[in-house]
C-alpha positions as CSV (number, residue, x, y, z in Angstrom):
1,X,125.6,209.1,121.1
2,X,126.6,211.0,124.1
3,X,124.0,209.2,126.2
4,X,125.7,206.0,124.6
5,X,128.9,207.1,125.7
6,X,128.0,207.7,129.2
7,X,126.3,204.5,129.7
8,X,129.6,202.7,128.5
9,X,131.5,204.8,131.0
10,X,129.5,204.2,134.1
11,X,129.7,200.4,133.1
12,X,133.4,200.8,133.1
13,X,133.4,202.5,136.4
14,X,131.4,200.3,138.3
15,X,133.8,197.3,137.3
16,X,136.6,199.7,138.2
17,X,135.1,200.1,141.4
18,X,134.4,196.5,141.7
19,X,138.0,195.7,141.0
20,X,138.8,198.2,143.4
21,X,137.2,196.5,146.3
22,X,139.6,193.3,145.6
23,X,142.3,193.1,148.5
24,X,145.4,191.4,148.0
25,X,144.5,188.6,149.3
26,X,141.9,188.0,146.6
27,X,144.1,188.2,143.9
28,X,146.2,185.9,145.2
29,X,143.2,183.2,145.7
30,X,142.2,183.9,142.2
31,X,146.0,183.1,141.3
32,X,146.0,179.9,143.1
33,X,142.7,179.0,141.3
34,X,144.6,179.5,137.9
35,X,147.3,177.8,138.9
36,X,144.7,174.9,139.8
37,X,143.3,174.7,136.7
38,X,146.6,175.1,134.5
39,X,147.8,171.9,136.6
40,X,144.7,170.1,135.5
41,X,143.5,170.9,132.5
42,X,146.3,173.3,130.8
43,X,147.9,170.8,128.4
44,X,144.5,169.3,127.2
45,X,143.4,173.1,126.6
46,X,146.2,174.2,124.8
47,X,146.1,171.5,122.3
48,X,142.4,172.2,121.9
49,X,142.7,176.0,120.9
50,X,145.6,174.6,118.5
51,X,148.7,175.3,120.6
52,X,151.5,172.3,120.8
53,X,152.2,172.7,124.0
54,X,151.1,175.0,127.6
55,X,152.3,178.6,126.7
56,X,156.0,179.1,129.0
57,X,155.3,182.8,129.3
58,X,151.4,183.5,129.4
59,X,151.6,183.1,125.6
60,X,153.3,186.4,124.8
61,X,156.7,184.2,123.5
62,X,154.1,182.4,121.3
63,X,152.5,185.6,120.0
64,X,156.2,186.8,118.8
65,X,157.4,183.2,117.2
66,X,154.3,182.4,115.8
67,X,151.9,185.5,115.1
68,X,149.3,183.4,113.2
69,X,148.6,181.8,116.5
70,X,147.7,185.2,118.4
71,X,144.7,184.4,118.5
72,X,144.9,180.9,120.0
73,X,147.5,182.1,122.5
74,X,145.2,185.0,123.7
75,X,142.0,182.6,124.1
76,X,144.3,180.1,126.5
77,X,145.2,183.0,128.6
78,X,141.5,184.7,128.8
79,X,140.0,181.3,129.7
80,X,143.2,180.0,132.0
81,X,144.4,183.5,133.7
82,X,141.9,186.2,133.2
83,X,138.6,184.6,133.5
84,X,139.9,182.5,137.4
85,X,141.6,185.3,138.6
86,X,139.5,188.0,137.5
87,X,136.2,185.9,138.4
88,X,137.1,184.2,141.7
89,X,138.8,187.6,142.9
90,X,135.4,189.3,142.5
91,X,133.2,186.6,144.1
92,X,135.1,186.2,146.7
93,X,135.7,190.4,147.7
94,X,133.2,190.3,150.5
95,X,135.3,187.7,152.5
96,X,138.9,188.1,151.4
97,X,137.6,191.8,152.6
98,X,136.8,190.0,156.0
99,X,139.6,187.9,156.7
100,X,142.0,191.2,155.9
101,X,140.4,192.9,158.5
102,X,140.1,189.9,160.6
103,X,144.1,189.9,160.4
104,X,144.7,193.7,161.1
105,X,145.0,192.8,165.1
106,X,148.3,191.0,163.8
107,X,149.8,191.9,160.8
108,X,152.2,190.0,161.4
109,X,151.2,186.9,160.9
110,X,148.6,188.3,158.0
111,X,152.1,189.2,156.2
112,X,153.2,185.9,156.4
113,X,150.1,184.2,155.1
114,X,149.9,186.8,152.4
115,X,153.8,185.6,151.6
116,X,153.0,181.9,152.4
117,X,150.3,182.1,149.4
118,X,152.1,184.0,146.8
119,X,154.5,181.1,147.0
120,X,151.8,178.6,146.7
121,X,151.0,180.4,143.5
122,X,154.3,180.6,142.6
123,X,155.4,177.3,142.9
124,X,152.8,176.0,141.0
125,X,153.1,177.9,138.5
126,X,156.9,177.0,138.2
127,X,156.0,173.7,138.1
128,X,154.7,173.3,134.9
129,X,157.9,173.4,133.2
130,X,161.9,173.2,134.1
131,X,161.5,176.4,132.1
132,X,159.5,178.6,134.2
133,X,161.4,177.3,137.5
134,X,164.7,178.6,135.9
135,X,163.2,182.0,135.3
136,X,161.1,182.3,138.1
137,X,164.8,182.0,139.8
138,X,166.6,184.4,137.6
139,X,163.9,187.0,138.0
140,X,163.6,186.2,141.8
141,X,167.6,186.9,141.6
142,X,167.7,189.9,139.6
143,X,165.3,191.7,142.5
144,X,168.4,190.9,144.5
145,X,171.0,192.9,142.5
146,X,168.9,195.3,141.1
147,X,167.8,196.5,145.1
148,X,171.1,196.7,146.0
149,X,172.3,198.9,143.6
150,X,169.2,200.8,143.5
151,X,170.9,201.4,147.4
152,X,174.2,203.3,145.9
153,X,172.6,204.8,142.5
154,X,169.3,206.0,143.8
155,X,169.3,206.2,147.4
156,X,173.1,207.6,147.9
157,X,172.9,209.3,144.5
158,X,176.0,208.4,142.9
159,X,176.4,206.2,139.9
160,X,178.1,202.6,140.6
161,X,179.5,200.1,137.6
162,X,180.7,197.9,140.3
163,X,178.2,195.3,140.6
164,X,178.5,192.3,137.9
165,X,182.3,192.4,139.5
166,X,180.6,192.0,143.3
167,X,178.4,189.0,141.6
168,X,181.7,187.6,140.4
169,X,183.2,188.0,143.4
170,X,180.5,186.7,145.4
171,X,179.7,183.6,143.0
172,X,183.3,182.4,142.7
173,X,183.4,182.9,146.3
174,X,180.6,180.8,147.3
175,X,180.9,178.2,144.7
176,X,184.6,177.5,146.1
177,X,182.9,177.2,149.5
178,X,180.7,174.2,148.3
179,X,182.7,172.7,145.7
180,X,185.6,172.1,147.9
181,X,183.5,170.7,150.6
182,X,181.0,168.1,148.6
183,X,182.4,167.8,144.9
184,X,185.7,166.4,143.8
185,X,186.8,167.9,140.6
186,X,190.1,168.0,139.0
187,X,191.2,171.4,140.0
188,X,190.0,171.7,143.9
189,X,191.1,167.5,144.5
190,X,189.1,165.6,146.4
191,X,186.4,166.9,148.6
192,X,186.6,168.0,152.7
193,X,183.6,166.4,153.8
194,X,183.4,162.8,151.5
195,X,179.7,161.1,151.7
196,X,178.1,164.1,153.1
197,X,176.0,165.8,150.4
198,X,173.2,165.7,153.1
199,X,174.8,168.6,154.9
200,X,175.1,170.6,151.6
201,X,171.9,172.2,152.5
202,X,172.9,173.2,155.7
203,X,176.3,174.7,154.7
204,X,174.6,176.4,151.4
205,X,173.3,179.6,153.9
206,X,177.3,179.9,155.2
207,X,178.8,179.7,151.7
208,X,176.5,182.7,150.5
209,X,177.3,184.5,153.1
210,X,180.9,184.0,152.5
211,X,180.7,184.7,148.6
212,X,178.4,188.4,150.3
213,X,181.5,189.1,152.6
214,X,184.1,188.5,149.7
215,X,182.4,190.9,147.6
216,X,182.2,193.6,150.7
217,X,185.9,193.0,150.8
218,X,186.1,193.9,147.4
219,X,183.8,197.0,148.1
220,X,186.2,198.5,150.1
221,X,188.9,199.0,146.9
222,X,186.3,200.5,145.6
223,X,185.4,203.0,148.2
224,X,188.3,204.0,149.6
225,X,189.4,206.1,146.6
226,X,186.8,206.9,145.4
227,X,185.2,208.5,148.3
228,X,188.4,210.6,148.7
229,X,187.3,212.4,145.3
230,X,184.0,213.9,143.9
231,X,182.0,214.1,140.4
232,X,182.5,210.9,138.2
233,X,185.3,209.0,139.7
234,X,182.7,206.5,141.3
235,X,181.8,205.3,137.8
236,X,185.0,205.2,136.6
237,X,186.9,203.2,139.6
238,X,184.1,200.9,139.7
239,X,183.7,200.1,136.2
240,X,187.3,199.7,136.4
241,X,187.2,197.4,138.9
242,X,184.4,195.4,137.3
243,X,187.0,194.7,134.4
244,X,190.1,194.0,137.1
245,X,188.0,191.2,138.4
246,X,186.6,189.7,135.1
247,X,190.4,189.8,133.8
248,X,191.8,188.5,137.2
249,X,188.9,185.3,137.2
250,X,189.5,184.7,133.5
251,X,193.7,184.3,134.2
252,X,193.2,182.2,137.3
253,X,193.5,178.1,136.5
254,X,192.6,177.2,139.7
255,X,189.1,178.5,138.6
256,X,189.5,176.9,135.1
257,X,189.8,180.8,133.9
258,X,187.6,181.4,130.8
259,X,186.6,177.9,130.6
260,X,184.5,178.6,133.7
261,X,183.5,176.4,136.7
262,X,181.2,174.0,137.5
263,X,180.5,171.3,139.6
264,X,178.3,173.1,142.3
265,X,175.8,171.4,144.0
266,X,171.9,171.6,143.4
267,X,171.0,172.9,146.6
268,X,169.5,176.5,145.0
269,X,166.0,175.4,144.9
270,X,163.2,177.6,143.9
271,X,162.1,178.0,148.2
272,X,165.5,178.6,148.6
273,X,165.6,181.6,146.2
274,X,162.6,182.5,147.3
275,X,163.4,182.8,150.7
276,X,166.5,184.7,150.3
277,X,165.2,187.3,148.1
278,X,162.3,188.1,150.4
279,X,164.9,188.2,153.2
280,X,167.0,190.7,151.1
281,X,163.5,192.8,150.5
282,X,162.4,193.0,153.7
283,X,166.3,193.9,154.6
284,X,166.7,196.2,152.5
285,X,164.1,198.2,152.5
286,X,164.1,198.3,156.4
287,X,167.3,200.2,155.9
288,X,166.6,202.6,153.7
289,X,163.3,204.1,155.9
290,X,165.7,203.4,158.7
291,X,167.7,206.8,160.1
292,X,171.0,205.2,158.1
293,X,168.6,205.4,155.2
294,X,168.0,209.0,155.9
295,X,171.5,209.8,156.2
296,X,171.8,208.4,152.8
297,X,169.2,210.9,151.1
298,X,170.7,213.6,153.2
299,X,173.9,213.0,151.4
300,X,172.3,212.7,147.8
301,X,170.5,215.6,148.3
302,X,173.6,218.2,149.6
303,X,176.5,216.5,151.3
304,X,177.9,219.4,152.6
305,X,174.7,220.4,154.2
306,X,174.3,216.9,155.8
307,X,177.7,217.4,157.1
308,X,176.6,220.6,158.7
309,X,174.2,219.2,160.0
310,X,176.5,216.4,161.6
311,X,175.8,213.8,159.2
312,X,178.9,211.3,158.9
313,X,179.1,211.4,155.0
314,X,182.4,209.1,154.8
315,X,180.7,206.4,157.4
316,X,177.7,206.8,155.8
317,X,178.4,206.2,152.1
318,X,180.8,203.4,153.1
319,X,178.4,201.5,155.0
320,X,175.8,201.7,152.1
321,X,178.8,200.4,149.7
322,X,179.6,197.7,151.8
323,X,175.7,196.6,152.3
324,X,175.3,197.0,148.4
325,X,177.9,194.7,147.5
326,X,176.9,192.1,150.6
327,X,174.2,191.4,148.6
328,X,175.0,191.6,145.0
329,X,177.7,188.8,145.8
330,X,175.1,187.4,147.9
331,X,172.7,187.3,144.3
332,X,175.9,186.0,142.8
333,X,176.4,183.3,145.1
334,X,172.9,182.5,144.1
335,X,173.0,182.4,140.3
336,X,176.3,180.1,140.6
337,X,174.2,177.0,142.2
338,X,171.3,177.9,140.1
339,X,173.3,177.4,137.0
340,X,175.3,175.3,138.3
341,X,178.5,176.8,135.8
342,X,179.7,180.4,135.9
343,X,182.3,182.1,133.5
344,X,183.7,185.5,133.9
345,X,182.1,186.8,130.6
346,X,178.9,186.1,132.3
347,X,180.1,189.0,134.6
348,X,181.2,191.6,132.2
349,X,179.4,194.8,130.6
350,X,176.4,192.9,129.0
351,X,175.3,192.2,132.8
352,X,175.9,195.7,133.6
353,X,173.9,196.8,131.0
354,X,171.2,194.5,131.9
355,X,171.3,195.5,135.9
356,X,171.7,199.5,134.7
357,X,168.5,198.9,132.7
358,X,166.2,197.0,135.3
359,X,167.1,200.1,137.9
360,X,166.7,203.0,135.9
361,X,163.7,201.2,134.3
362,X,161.7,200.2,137.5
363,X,162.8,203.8,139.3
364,X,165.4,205.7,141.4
365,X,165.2,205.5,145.2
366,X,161.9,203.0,145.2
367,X,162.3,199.3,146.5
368,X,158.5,198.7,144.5
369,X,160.6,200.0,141.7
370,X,163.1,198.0,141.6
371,X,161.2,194.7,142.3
372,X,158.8,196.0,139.0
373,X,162.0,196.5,136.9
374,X,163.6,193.6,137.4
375,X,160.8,191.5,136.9
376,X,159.2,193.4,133.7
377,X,162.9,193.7,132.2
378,X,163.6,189.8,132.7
379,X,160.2,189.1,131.3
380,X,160.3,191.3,128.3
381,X,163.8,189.8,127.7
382,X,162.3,186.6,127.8
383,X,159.5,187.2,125.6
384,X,161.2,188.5,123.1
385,X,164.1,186.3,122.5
386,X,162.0,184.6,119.1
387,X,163.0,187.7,117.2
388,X,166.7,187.0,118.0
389,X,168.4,189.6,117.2
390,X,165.7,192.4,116.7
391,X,165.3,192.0,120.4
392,X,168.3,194.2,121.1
393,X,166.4,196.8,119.2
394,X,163.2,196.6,120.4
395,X,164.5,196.8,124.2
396,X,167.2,199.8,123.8
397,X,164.0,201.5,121.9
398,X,162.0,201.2,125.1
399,X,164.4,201.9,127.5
400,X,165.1,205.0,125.4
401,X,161.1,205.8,125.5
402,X,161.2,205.6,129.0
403,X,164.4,208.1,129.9
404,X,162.7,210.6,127.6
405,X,158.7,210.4,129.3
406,X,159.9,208.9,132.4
407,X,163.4,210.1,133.6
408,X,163.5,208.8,136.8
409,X,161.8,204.9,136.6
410,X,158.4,204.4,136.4
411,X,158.1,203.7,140.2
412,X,160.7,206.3,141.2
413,X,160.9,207.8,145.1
414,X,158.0,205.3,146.5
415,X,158.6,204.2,149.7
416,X,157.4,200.2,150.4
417,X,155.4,199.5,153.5
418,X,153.9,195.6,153.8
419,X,151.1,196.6,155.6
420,X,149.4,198.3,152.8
421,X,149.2,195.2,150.7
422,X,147.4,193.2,153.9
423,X,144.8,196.3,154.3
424,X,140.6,195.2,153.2
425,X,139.8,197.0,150.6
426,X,136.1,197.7,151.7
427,X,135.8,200.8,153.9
428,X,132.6,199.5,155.1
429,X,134.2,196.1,155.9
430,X,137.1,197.6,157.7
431,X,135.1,200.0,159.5
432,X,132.8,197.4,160.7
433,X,135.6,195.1,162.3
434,X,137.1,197.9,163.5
435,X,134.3,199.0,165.4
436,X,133.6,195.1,166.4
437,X,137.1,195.0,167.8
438,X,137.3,198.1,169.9
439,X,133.6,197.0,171.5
């Protein structure tokens, strides 16, 4: 038995190690593969292991609405996802291994082809269904928010309720920007630029960046008193003001109050969401290793004793405030023209609650943890909305799992550096280039 047991773990191992030799760019081949064969052959395969249609979610939402079909769902992801990803990523280690260290000498340009394929893969996964476009969207959005206030809750250390009110700001603000100009509606009149829907595109990037600055504005009520104090005032003021703005919106007819708005045009494409939440990524987490970014976990850590040490506390906490709400009404601006309707009760403490969670979930002061809780919180919500109303049971339950084992996040205090994701694998490979190149 104990001979038996050790054979089974040195077969284990080796396909550990196997796996282990996979570089990025493998897995992302072996994702385009499944994507391949989904586009092809997904809808005939799914009603051949009995399913009625191609699974939205990787057959999890089918597993909780219809548990007599577990084992249907779970065969149509083995043979769709598992089996191309898993097999093609293995066959092909030896020269995905290459190329990687092919691309070392510009990494560059490796990042952007890593990028250029995970959207390949992305997009044609989204393409299956109008469903999985919206939520690759939303998810891609909720990275966004839930980065930026990772910026003020775990990388200044204070605790922020200000956000959904930013988002408010920010999508009110943009969506005024491109209604006025290209739709005519009842409450705005007729439209600035008649006939021109063709520049919509163009003039999408400015409104966004509007809606970002409006919600910076906003910061600064925020800020300026509640810098001036210490301990808890933070949470209060900016809950506060999170409650101000929803109650201001909802009382304001030139923004239909709590009818909500509409009438925004479909310019917020899945490449355009895409594109703006790897620009906020790559932003974002360039200023927090920067020496700002420093500054910041000076303060967190003992703000008098970054002051000694001639740390600008007030500058340094207002400038993160200001960035953090940039792009949370930047994400705002965003979900508006995804929607394509907001209301100010889409704004209020049930959004709060949901950007609290994907934070605290995916880890303090980590931009990997904040991409993982956003997209594991958004996907669990997802996958669980056939038990209705047990869902908001099952999720606090988690959550409440993970404070207790995991205080900080799962992926807490991690710092993110691209170039580790473009690295080979294979030592031998990588040594061998190496040596190739500096002959």
């Amino acid at each position: 038995m104990a001979m038996q047991s050790q054979n089974k773990r040195s077969r284990f191992g080796w396909l550990g190690s196997a796996f282990g030799q996979v570089p990025t760019l493998g897995w992302l081949f072996g994702m385009l593969l499944s994507a391949l064969i989904e586009h092809a052959v997904g809808y005939r395969l799914a009603l051949g292991v009995g399913l009625s249609s191609i699974p939205p979610i990787f057959g999890v939402t089918v597993i909780f609405a219809t548990p007599l079909l577990i084992p249907n769902a779970l065969l149509y992801v083995v043979l769709i996802y598992v089996l191309p990803v898993a097999g093609l990523a293995l066959v092909s280690a030896r020269w995905t291994n290459k190329i990687c260290a092919w691309m070392l000498g510009a990494p560059m340009i490796s990042q952007l082809v890593h990028l250029a394929l995970f959207y390949v893969d992305l997009q044609l996964w989204a393409s299956v269904g109008d469903y999985r476009a919206l939520l690759a969207k939303l998810i891609l959005i909720a990275i966004i928010v839930t980065l930026s206030l990772n910026v003020v809750n775990g990388y200044m250390g204070e605790f922020s309720c200000s956000h959904p009110g930013f988002m408010a700001l920010g999508a009110y603000g943009a969506s005024v920007v491109t209604v006025l100009l290209f739709t005519p509606n009842n409450i705005l009149g007729t439209t600035l630029l008649p006939n021109s829907a063709a520049l919509a595109p163009f003039v999408f990037p400015l409104a966004l960046i509007f809606g970002g600055l409006v919600a910076s504005l906003g910061a600064v009520l925020v800020a300026v008193p509640s810098f001036r104090t210490r301990g808890d005032y933070l949470a209060i003021i900016s809950l506060a003001f999170t409650f101000v703005v929803k109650s201001l919106i909802e009382n304001l007819e030139v923004f239909r109050g709590a009818r909500g708005f509409m009438g925004m045009p479909n310019v917020a494409s899945l490449p355009v969401v895409f594109f703006w939440t790897v620009l906020s990524v790559w932003i974002i987490n360039n200023f927090v290793r920067s020496t700002l970014g420093k500054a910041l976990n000076a303060v967190r850590d003992d703000e008098i004793a970054a002051n000694a040490m001639s740390v600008d506390t007030s500058r340094t906490k207002m400038t993160a405030f200001l960035f953090s709400a940039f792009w949370a009404g930047l994400a705002g601006g965003l979900l508006a023209h995804v929607v394509q309707y907001i209301n100010p009760s889409s704004f209020g403490i049930l959004k709060l609650s949901e950007v609290l969670a994907e934070v605290y979930l995916g880890g303090l002061n980590s931009v990997v943890g904040s991409i993982a809780g956003a997209v594991g919180l958004n996907v669990l919500m997802e996958a669980l909305r056939p038990l209705e109303v047990l869902k908001w049971i099952v999720i606090p339950v988690l959550l409440i799992l993970v404070m207790i084992f995991r205080p900080t996040g799962l992926i807490a205090f991690k710092e993110f550096n691209p170039i580790d994701l473009i690295q080979p694998r294979s030592k031998s490979t990588g040594e061998v280039e190496h040596a190739a190149a500096a002959d």
